[in-house]
Every structure is written in structure tokens, then in C-alpha cells.
C-alpha positions as CSV (number, residue, x, y, z in Angstrom):
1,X,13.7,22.7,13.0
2,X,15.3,20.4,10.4
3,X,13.7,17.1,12.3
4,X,10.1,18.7,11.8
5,X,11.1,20.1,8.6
6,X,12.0,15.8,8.2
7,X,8.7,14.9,9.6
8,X,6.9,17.1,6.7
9,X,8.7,15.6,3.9
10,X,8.0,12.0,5.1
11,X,4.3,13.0,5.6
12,X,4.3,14.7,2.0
13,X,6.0,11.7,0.3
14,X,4.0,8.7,2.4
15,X,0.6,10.8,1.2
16,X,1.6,11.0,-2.3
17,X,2.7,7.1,-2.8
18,X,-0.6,6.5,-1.3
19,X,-2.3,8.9,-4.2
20,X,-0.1,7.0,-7.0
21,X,-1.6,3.8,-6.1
22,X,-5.0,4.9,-5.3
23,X,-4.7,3.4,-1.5
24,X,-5.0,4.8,1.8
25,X,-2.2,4.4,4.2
26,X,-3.4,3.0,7.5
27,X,-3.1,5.7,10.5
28,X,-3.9,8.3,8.3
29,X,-1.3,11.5,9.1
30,X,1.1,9.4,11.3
31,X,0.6,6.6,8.9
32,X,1.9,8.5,5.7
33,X,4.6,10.2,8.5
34,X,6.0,6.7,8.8
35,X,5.5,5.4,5.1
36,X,7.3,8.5,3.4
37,X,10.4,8.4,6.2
38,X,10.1,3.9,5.8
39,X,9.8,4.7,2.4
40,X,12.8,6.8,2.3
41,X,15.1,4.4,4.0
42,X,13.7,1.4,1.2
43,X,14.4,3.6,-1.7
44,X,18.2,4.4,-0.3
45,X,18.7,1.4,-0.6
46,X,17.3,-0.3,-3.3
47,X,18.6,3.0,-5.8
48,X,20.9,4.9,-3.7
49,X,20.6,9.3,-3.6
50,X,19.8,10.6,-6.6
51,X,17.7,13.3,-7.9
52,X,16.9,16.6,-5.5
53,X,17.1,16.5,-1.7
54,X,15.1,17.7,0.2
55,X,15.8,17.8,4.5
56,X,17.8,15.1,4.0
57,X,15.5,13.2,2.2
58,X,16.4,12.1,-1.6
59,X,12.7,12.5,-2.9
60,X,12.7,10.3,-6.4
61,X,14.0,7.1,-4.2
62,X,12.1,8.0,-1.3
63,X,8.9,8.1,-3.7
64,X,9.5,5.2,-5.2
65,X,10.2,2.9,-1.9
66,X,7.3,4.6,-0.3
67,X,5.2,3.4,-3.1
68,X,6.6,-0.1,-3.1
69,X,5.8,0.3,0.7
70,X,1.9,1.1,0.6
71,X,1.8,-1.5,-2.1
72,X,3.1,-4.4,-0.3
73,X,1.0,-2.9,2.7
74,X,-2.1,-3.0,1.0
75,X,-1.3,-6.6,-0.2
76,X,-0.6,-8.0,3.4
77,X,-3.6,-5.7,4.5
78,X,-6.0,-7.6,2.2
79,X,-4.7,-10.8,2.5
80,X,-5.2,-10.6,6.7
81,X,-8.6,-9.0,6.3
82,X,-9.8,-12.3,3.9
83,X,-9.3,-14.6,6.7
């Protein structure tokens, strides 16, 4: 129960960087899956756990690597579909 409970969070955290910065993840549901649990694992180690945890997850550091995630994303995205 806790790894869907896991999957949920990621999902939740991946869609909301996406809505901060106005961009859609790529892969829709399964995108924003693997950009809030990516996300997670960026900003754990960029800014350690702080703040409330949620499944395992430290949302204010996930939230914040998942945005720097979707960002950088979106950059390499629109760089590869100029050429």
C-alpha cells in the first residue's frame, strides 16, 4: 500500500512542478509519476529532508527538484525540437 501510496505523491508533486512553471510534462500521468519521484531524489540531494513528509517523500525538496526537473526538460525539449 505504501509503494502506491508513493506512486500518488510522485504523481501529485511531478503535476504540480509542471503547473508552477506553466509546462506540460511529457507522458502525461506516467510522466508527472516519474518527474515528482525524479524530482524527489534531485531535491534530496541538492537540500536534504526538510519540511513535512509525506510516504516517504519530503514534499518542499521534492517540489523544488521536480520543478528544476520539468524546467531543464522543457529546455532540452525545445532545443531538440528546433533542429
Amino acid at each position: 500500500m505504501s509503494f502506491i501510496l508513493y506512486l500518488i505523491v510522485g504523481g501529485i508533486i511531478g503535476w504540480l512542478a509542471g503547473l508552477i512553471l506553466g509546462r506540460d510534462v511529457p507522458g502525461g500521468i506516467i510522466g508527472n509519476i516519474i518527474a515528482g519521484i525524479v524530482g524527489a531524489w534531485l531535491g534530496g540531494l541538492i537540500f536534504g529532508d526538510f519540511g513535512p513528509d509525506l510516504a516517504g517523500i519530503a514534499i518542499i525538496p521534492a517540489l523544488i527538484g521536480a520543478i528544476i526537473l520539468v524546467f531543464v526538460l522543457s529546455l532540452i525539449l525545445r532545443a531538440v525540437r528546433k533542429k
